[in-house]
N, C-alpha and C positions, 0 to 999 in steps of 0.2 A: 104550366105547373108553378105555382107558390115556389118563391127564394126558400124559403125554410124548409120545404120537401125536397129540393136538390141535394141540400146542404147536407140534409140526413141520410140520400140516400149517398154519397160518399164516404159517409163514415161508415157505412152499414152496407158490407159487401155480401153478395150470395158464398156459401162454406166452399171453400176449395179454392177461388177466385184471388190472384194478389192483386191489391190497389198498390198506386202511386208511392203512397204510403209506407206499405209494408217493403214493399221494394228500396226507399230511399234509408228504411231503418237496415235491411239487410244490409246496403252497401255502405253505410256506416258502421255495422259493425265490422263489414268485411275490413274494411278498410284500415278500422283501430286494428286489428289483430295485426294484418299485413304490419303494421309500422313495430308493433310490438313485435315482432320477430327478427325485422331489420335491424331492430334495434339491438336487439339477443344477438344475433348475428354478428354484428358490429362488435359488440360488447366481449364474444367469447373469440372473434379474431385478432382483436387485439391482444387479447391474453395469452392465444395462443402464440402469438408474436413475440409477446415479450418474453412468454417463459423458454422459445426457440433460443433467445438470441440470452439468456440466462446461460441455459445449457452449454451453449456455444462458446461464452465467457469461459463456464467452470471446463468444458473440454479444453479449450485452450490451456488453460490454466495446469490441469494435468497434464500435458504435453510439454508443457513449458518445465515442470520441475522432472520430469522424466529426463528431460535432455540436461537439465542442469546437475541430473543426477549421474548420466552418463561422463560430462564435463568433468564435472569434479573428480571423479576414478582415475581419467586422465591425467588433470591438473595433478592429483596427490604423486602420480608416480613421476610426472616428471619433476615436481619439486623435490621429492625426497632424492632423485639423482644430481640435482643440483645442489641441495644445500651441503653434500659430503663434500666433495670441492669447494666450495663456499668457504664452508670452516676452516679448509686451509690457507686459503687464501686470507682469509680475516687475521689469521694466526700469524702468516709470514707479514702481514702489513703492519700490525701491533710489533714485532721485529724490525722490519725494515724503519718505520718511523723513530722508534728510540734509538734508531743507528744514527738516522740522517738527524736528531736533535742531540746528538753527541757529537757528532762530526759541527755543528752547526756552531756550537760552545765550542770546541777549538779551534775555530776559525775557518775551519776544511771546508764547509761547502755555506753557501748561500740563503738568502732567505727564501728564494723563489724554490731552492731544492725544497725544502721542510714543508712551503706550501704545497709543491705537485705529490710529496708523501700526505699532505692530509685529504687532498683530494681522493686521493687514493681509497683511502679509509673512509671518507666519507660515502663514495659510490658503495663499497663493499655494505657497510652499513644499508644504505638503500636496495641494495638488490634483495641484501637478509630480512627486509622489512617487508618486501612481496613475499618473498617466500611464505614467512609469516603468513600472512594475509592470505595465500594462495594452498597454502595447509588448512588454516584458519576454516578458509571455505570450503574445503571436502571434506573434512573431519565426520564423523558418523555422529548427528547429532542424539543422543539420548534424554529426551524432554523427560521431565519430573515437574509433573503439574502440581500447583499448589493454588491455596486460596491467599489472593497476593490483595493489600490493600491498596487501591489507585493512589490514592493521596501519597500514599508513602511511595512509592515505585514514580511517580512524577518527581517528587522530593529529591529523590535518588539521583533520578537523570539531570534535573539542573546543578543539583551540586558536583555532580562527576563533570558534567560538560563545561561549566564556571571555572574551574580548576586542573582541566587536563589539558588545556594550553593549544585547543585547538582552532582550527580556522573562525575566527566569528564567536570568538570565546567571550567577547563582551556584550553581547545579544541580550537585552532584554526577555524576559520568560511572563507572562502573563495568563492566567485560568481563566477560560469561558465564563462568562458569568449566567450563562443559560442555567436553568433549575428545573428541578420536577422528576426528571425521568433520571437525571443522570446515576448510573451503576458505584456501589461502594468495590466492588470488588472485582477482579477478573481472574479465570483461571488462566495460570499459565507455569512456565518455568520462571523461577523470578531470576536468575541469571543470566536466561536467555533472551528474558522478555524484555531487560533493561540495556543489552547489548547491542537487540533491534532496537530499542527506541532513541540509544544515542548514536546508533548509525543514519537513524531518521533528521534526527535533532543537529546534525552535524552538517548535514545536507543542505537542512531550511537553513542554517546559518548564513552556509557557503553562497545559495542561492537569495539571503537577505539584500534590502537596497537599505543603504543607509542607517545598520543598525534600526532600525524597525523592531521590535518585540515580537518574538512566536507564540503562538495561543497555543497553550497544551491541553486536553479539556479528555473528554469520554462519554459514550453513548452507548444505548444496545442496540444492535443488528439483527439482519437474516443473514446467515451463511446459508448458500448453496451449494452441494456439490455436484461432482460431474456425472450423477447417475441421476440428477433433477431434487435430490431431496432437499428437506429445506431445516434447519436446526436455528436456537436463540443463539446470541454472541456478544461481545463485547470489545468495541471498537475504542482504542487507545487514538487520538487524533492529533495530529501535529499539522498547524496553519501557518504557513508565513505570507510575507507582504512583499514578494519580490517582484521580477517579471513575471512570472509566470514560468509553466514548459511547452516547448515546442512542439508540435504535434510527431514529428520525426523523433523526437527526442523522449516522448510519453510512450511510447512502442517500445523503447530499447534501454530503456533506465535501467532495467534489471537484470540485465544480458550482463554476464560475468565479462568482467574486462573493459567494458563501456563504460567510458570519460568523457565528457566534454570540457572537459581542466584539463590544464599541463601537466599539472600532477596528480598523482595516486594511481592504483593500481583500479582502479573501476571495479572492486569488489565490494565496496560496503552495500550497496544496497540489494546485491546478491547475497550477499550475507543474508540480509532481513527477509526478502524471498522466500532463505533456505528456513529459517528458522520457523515462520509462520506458517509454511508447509506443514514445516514438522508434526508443527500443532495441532494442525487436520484447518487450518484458520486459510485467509486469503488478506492480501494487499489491497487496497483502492487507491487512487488517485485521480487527483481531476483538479483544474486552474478552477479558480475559484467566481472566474466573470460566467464558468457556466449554469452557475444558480442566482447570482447577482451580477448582472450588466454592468459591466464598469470596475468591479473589484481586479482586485491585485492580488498576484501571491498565486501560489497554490496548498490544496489539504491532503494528508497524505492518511489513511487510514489502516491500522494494525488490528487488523479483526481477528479474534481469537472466539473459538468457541466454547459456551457454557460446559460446565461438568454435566452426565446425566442428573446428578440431585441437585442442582443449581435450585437456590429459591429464589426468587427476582428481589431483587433489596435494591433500595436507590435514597441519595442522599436526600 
């Protein structure tokens, strides 16, 4: 038989009959589909991963101000038992010391006596100053949201922290200079919302190397909360350039009373915690080498969520 009449009859099968052909197109489409499901597969387990491990964030997260809410009840009642003694105590010291600096001008006692009366005063002093702080933190907070301008509310906070004479008070303040997206406005309380930002702001100081400059800047978010839903937001961001946080240390920043200083009461950032709760918002943080290898510092983010009639505005 003639090449030309094989050739056609290949092409040209009796009705019913699969050739080579039709088989090898079958198993290529088999095949494209298989990969495209694989792939679907792939594509919707990971999602379903991440929005697991969402959920499990925002669960935590309610848990965590559940007990800080427990906490606080506590704290308040043992503080208010202590500060009524307290005040006596402060009372008889402010006494006792204009005694022993009278006695000290007649010659009566010493100058070591006058020092061990101001030490005195001065613990009293520090103990009233937890207290403070430890009222401070249970307090019922009552948000009055407003439409607060970023620019101005950043404004606010470096000139309060410039001037309240605190740890790292000669810090450098510098603005993102990223553009596009960034938010005019956040809802929020604007006394509360500047209370959290220089307990933020105080922090990156304390945690600054060398006076380095903190970047203060803002973005919009997704808020998630703990029942998976998901809303717009608007993230106030505070960067500094120091070590970093320690992975032990990134777990327990916000546990009321947790210090890794000699001093202070290990509540301000429980503070900010409680505040941004308040808000229905959340905290982030994270060292800063886990988006760029090699950076320094960490960024600490104050997510607050949009009002419902939020209109998206950006500078």
């Amino acid at each position: 038989m003639p090449a030309a009449a094989t050739q056609q009859n290949d092409r040209v099968s009796p009705r019913g009959v699969i050739t080579p052909g039709d088989l090898g197109e079958l198993m290529a489409s088999f095949n494209e589909v298989t990969e495209r499901l694989e792939a679907t597969h792939n594509s919707l387990r990971g999602e379903v991963a991440r929005l697991n491990r969402e959920l499990h964030e925002a669960n935590e997260r309610l848990r965590r101000s559940q007990r800080l809410a427990e906490l606080g009840e506590m704290a308040a009642g043992i503080a208010h038992e202590i500060r009524n003694p307290l005040g006596s105590i402060s009372l008889y010291t402010e006494m006792l010391s204009a005694d022993v600096e009278r006695a000290r001008a007649e010659g009566v006692l010493d100058d070591a006596s006058v020092s061990i009366a101001g030490k005195i005063a001065s613990e009293v002093r520090r103990m009233d100053a937890i207290v403070r702080d430890v009222l401070s933190f249970a307090r019922e907070l009552r948000v009055r949201p407003e439409r607060v301008e970023i620019s101005d509310l950043l404004d606010e906070a470096v000139h309060s922290s410039r001037t309240s004479g605190a740890a790292g008070g000669g810090t450098g303040f510098e603005r993102s200079d990223r553009a596009g997206d960034r938010p005019r406005t956040v809802w929020c309380d604007r006394s509360l919302g500047l209370q959290a930002l220089l307990n933020v702001i105080e922090n990156a100081q304390q945690a600054g190397a060398g006076g380095e400059p903190i970047t203060l800047d803002a973005r919009r978010v997704t808020i998630r909360g703990g029942d998976g839903s998901a809303g717009p937001g608007v993230a106030l961001v505070v960067t500094d350039r120091g070590p970093g946080i320690e992975a032990g240390v990134l777990d327990r920043m916000f546990n009321p009373f947790f210090t890794t200083r000699s001093t202070g009461t290990g509540l301000g950032l429980a503070i900010v915690h409680r505040i941004i709760d308040a808000h229905g918002g959340c905290v982030v943080v994270r060292n800063n080498n886990e988006l760029e290898p090699g950076a320094r510092g960490a960024t600490v983010e104050l997510r607050f969520p949009d009002s419902p009639d939020t209109e998206k505005e950006t500078e």
